[in-house]
C-alpha positions in Angstrom: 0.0 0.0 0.0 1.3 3.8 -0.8 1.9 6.8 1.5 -1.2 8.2 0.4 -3.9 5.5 0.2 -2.9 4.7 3.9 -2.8 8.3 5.2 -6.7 8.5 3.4 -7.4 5.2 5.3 -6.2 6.7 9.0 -8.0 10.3 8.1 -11.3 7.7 7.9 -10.7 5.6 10.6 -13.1 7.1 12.9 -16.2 6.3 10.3 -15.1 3.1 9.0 -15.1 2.2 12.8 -18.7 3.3 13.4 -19.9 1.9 10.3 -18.2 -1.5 10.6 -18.6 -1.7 14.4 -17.7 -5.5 14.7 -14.2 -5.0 13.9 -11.8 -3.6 16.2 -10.1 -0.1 15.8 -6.5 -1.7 16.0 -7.6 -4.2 13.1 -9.1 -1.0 11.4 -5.5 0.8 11.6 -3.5 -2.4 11.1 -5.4 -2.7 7.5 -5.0 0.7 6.5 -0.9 0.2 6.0 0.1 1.9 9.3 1.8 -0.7 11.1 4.4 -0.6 7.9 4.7 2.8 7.2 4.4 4.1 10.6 8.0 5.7 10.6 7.3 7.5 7.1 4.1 9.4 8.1 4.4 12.5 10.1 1.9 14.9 11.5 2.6 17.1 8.1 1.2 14.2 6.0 -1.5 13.6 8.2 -2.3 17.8 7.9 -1.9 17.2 4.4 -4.8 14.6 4.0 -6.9 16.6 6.5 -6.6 19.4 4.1 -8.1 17.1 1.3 -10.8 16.0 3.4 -11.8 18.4 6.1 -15.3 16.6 6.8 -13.0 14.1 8.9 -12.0 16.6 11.5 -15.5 16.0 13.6 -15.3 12.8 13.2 -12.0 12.8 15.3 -13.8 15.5 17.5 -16.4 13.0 18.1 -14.1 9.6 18.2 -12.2 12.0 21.1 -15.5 13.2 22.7 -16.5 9.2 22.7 -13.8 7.7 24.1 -14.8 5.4 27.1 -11.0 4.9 28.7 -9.3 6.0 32.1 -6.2 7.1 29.7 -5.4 8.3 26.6 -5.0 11.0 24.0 -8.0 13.4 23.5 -9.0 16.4 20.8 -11.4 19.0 21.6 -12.2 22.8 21.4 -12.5 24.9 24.8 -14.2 27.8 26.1 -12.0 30.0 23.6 -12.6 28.5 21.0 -8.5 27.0 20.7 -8.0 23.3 19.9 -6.6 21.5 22.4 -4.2 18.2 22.4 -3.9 16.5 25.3 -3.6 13.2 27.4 -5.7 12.2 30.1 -4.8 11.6 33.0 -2.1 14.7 32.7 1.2 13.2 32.9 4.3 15.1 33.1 6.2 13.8 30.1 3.1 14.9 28.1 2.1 18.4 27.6 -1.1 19.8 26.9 -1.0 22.1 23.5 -3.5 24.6 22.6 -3.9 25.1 18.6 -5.9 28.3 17.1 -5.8 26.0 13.4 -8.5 22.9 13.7 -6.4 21.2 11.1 -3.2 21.4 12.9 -4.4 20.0 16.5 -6.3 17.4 14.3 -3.5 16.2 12.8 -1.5 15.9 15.8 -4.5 14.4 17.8 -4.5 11.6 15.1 -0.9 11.1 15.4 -0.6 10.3 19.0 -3.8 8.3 18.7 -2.9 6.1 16.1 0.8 5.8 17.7 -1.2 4.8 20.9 -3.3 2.1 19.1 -0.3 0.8 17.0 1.7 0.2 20.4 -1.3 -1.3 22.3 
């Protein structure tokens, strides 16, 4: 699989999971060439897709805002309207990061995300 078709796949992770709900996310992320290409795709190339497709930023709002864990990584817009990046419960290695661009803290939400999965 090319750079491309599998950053398209991660950008549409969040709907292929919520349309195909008997399949795991990890299985979802493992199919879309991530696991091999994983070194190759940086937050640029994610911002890059995002740009393509910008109907896929609420659905990573919303796969955030779902999220039934007591850890992880998490994407959402505060009282000031800024994007924020963050990991729950606060640890000190890992900062909190406000973004004014929606695109930007999306792609860097998605990045730690999918990292997260692919090392679970």
């Amino acid at each position: 699989m090319n750079k491309d078709n599998t950053i398209n796949n991660i950008i549409y992770l969040p709907e292929k999971f919520y349309k195909q709900r008997d399949v795991s996310i990890y299985s979802l992320l493992k199919e879309s060439g991530y696991f091999e290409l994983h070194n190759q795709i940086i937050e640029a190339n994610i911002f890059d897709g995002l740009i393509k497709h910008p109907e896929c930023i609420d659905q990573w709002l919303n796969w955030s805002a779902d999220k039934r864990s007591s850890s992880g990584w998490y994407f959402k817009q505060n009282d000031n309207g800024k994007y924020v990046v963050g990991y729950f419960p606060l640890k000190e290695n890992l900062e909190t990061t406000e973004y004014l661009d929606e695109v930007e803290a999306c792609a860097a939400f998605i990045k730690r995300e999918i990292e997260d999965i692919r090392n679970s």
